[in-house]
C-alpha positions in Angstrom: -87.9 61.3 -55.3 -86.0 58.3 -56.8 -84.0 56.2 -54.5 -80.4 56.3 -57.1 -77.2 53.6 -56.0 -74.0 55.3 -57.7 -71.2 52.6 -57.6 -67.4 54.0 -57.5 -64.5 51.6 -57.6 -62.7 52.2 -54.2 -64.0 53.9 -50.8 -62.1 57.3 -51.2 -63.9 57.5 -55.1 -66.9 57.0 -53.2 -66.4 59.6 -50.8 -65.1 62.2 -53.4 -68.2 61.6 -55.3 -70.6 61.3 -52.6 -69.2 65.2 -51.3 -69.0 66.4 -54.8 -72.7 66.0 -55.4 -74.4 67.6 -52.0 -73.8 67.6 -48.3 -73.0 64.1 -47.7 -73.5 62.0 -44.9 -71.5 59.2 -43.3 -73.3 55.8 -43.2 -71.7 53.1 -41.5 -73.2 49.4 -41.9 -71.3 46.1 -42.4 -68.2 48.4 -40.6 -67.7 49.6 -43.8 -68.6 53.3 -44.9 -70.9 54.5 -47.7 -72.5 57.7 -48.3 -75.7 59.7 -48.2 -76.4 62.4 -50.1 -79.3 64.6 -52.5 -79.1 65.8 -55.8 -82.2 67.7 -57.8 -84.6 66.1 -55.5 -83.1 62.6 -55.7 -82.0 60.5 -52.9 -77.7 59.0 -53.7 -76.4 56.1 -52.1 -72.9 56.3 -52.7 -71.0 52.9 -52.0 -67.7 51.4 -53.4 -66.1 47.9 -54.4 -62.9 47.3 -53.4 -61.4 46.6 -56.8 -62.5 43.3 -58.4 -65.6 41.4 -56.6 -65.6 38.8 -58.9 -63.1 37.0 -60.9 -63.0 34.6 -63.4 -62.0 30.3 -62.7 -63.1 27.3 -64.2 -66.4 25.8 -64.0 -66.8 22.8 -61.5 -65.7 19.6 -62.4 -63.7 20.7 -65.0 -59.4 19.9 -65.6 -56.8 21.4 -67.3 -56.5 22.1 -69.4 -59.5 24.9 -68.4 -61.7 26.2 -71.1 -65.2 26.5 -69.5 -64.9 29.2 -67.3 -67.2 31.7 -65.3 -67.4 34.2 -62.7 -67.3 33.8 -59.0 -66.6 36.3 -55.9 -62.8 36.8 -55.4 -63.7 35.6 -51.9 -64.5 32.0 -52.7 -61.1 31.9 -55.1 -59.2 33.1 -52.6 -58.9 33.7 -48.9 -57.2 36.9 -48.9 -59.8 38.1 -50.6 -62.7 37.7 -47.6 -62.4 41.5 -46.9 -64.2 41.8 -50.3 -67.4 40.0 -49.2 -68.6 42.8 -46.8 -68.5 45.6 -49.7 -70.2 43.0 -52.3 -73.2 42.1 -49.6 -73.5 45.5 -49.0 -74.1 46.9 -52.2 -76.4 43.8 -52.9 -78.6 45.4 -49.6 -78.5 48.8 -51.2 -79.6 47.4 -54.9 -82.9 46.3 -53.3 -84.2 49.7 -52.4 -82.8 51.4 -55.6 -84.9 52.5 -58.6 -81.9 53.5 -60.7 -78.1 52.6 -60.9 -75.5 54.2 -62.0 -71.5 53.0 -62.7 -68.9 55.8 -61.4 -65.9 53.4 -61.3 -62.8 54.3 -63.0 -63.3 55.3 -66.7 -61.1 52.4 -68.2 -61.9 48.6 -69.3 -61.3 47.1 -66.1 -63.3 49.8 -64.3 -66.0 48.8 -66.4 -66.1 45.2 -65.9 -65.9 45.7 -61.9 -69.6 47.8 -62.8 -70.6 45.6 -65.0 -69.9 42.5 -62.6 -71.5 44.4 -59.9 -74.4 45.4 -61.6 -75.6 42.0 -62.9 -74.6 39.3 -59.8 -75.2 41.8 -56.9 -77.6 44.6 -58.4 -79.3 41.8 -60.9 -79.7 44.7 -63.3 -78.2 44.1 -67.4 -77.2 47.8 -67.2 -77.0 51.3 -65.6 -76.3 54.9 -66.7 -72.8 55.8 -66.8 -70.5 59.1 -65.0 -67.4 59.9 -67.5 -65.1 61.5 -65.5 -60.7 61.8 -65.6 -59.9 63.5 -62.6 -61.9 63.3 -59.1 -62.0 66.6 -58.5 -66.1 68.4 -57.7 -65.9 70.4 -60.5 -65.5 67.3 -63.0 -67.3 65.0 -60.7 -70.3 67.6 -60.8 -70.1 67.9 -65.2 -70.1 63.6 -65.1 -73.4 63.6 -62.9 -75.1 66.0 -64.6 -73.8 65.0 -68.0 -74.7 61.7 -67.5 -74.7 59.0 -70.2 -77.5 56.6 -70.4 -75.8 53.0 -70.5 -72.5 51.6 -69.6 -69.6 51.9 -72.1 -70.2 48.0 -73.8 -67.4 48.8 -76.2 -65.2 49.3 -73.0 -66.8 46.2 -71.4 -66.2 43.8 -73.3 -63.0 44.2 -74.1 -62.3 44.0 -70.7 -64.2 40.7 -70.3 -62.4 39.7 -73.0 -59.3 40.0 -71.7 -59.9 38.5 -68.6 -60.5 35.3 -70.8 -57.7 35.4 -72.7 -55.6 35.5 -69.6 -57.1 32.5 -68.5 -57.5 31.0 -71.7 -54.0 31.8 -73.1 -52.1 32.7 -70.1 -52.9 30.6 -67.4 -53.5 27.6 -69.4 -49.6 27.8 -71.4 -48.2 28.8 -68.1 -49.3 26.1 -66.3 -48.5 23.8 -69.4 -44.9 24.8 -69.3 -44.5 24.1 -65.4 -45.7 20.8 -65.9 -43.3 20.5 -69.1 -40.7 20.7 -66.5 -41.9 17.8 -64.3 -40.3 15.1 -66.1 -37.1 16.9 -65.0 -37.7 16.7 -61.6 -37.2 20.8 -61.2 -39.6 23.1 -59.4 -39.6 26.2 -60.8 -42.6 29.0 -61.9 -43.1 30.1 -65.9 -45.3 32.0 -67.1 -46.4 33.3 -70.5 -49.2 35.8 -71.4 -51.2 37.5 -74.1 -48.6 40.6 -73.4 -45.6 38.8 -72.0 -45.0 36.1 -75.0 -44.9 38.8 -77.7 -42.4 40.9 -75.4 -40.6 37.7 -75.1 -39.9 37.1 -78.5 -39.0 40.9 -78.9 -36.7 40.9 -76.9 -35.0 37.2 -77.9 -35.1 38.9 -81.4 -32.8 41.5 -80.0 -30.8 39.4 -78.2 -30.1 37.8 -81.2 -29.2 40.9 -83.2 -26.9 42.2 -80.6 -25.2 38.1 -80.5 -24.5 38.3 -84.0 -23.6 42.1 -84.5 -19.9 42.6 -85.9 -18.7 45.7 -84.8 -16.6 47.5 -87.2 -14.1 50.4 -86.3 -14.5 53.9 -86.8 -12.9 57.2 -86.5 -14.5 61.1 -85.2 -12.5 63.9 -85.8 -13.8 67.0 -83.1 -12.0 70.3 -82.4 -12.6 72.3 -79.5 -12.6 76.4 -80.8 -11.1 78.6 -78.2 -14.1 81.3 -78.5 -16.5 82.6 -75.3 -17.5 80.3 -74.1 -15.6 77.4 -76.2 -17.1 75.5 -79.1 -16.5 71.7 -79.6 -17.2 71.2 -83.7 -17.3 67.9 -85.3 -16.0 67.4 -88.7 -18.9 67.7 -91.5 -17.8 64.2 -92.5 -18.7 62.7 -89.0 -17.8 59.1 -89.1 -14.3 58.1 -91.4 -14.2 54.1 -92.2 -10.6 54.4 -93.0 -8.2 55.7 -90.1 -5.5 56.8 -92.6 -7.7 59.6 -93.9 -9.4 60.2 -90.8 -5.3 60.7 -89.6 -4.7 63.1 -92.5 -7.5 65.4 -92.2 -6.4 65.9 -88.5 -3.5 66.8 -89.1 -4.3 69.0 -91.4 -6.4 71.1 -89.0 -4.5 70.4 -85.4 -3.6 74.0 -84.1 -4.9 76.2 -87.1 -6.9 78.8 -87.0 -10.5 78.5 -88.1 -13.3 80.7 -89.2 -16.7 81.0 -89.5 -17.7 80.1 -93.0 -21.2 81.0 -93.0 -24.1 81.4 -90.6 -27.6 79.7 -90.9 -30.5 80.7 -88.8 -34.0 79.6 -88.8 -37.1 80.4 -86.6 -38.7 77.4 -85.7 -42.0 76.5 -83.3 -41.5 74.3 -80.5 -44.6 72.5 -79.3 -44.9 71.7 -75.6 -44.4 68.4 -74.5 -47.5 66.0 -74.6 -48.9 64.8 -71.2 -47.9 62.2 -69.9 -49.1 58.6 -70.0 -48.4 55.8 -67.9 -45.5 54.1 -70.0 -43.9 57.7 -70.0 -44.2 58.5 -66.2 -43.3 55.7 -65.3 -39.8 56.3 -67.6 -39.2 59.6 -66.6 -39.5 58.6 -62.8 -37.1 55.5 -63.1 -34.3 58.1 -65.3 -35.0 60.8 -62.8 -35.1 59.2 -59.6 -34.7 55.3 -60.0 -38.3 54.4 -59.3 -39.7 51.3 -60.4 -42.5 51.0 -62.4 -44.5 50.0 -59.5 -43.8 53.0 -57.4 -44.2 55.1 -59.9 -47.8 53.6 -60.5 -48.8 53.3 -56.9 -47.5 57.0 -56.6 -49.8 58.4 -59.5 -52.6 56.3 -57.9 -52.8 58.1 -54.9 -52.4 61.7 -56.5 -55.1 60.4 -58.6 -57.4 59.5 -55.5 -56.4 63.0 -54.0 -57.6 65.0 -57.4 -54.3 65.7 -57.8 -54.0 64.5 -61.3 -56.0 62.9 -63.8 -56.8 58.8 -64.1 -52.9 57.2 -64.3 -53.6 54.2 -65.8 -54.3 55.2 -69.2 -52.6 55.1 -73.1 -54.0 58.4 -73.7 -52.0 62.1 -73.8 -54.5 64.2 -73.8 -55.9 66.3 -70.6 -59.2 67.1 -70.2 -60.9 70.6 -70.2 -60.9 71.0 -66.5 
C-alpha cells in the first residue's frame, strides 16, 4: 500500500476529489481540513493550497530597479496572507510520509505553478504525476485518477513561471518607474503598465485617435414600410445615397405607390449551434444581459465551477469535454 498526497488548489477541490475517489474521511489538523481516503489498495491524502503559497519579490539587498528575483511564501510578502502558512506547513507534514505525489490543481498555467511551487519548496520533489480534469464532477474526477498522466504539464509550467516574471520584470518595474516620474511634480498618484495592459493601451489610444480625426460625411436611407400581414419595412437596394437630391427623387418616386413582389429567393441553409462559451464571452453576455461586471461574472462561474456545475471558467478554450 503506497502512502499517495494528491494536491488540489482550494479546500472544496479537495473535498470533491477526496469523495470522488472512495469513502472519504474528515481530518482536521492545523484547524484546517484535509481528507482521507483509499483507492485500489492505496492510501490518499487529499489536502489543498489556498491559491498561491508562494510568490515571486526580489532577492535581498537588491533596489530598483528589481531584476534578481525569487520565490518566497505569500505570508512573508504580505501580512494578509498569514492564513496561507497553515495549509503550506501542512502539506509540508503530509509530504514526509508520502511515497508518491500527485498535482490535481486547476488544469491551467497558474494552476500549475501553484503544484509546481508546492511540490519543490514544501514536498522537495522536482515533479509528480498529473490528474487532467475540466469539470469537478466524480464521474470526471474518477477518469483523471485513473487516467493519470505521469509528470506535471512543464509546457503549462513554465509559461506560467514565466509570466509571473514578466510581471515583475516588465510590469512592476515600468509601473513603479512612472510613479516616480511623477515625483518631480510633486503629485501622488498610482500608474501602472503591464505585459497585457500597455498593448491595450495603445489600442485603444489608436482608436481614440481615429474617432478624433474621423470626418463624418452625410448620407441619406430611403425605407418603405409595405402594408402586408404583418407589415414589411424594405430598404432601398441602393442602401446608402451620397447625394440628397437623388436620394429626394427616388422617394418621391415611390411615396404612396403600390409595390410588388419582383421575385422570390429561397435557400436552405445549416445553422451551427453556438460555440461554448469562454471567459471573454461570458463575461460579455452577462454585462449586455444583466449589467454584470466582469468580476461578478467571474466570481459567479467560479463557484458553479467549485459546485460541478460547469466546466473550469477561466479558460480561452470553447470546447466542452466528453462528460
Amino acid at each position: 500500500m503506497a502512502n499517495v498526497l494528491i494536491i488540489a488548489e482550494k479546500p472544496a477541490a479537495a473535498e470533491k476529489i477526496a469523495f470522488a475517489l472512495g469513502k472519504a474521511k474528515v481530518i482536521r489538523k492545523h484547524k484546517i481540513r484535509y481528507f482521507l481516503t483509499e483507492s485500489n489498495g492505496d492510501k490518499l491524502s487529499v489536502v489543498s493550497a489556498v491559491g498561491h503559497l508562494f510568490t515571486l519579490a526580489p532577492k535581498e539587498g537588491t533596489s530598483f530597479p528589481y531584476f534578481d528575483l525569487e520565490w518566497k511564501p505569500v505570508w512573508q510578502v504580505s501580512k494578509k496572507s498569514l492564513f496561507a502558512k497553515q495549509y503550506a506547513d501542512l502539506i509540508e507534514e503530509l509530504a514526509k510520509d508520502a511515497d508518491k505525489f500527485i498535482l490535481a490543481c486547476d488544469y491551467d498555467i497558474e494552476g500549475e505553478v501553484i503544484g509546481l511551487n508546492a511540490l519543490r519548496f514544501l514536498c522537495h520533489r522536482s515533479d509528480a504525476q498529473r490528474m487532467r480534469f475540466s469539470t469537478l464532477t466524480p464521474i470526471d474526477l474518477r477518469n483523471a485518477y485513473e487516467n493519470i498522466l505521469p509528470t506535471l504539464d512543464w509546457g503549462q509550467a513554465d509559461a506560467g513561471e514565466t509570466r509571473h516574471y514578466l510581471d515583475w520584470l516588465w510590469g512592476i518595474n515600468l509601473s513603479r518607474a512612472l510613479m516616480r516620474s511623477l515625483e518631480a511634480l510633486k503629485r501622488r498618484s498610482i500608474l501602472s503598465i503591464g505585459r497585457v495592459q500597455g498593448p491595450t493601451l495603445a489600442l485603444l489610444a489608436e482608436r481614440e485617435k481615429e474617432i478624433a480625426n474621423f470626418k463624418p460625411k452625410p448620407f441619406w436611407q430611403i425605407t418603405i414600410l409595405l402594408k402586408t400581414n404583418p407589415a414589411i419595412e424594405a430598404i432601398h437596394h441602393k442602401n446608402v445615397f451620397w447625394d440628397e437630391g437623388e436620394a429626394k427623387a427616388v422617394f418621391e418616386r415611390v411615396s404612396g405607390k403600390p409595390a410588388k413582389v419582383a421575385s422570390i429567393q429561397t435557400k436552405e441553409q445549416i445553422v451551427q449551434p453556438p460555440v461554448p462559451f469562454d471567459l471573454t464571452s461570458l463575461q460579455a453576455e452577462a454585462w449586455r444581459c444583466f449589467k454584470f461586471s466582469p468580476s461578478k461574472t467571474q466570481q459567479l462561474a467560479q463557484d458553479l465551477y467549485t459546485a460541478a456545475l460547469i466546466s473550469y471558467p477561466r479558460t480561452s478554450s470553447q470546447k466542452l469535454p466528453p462528460t
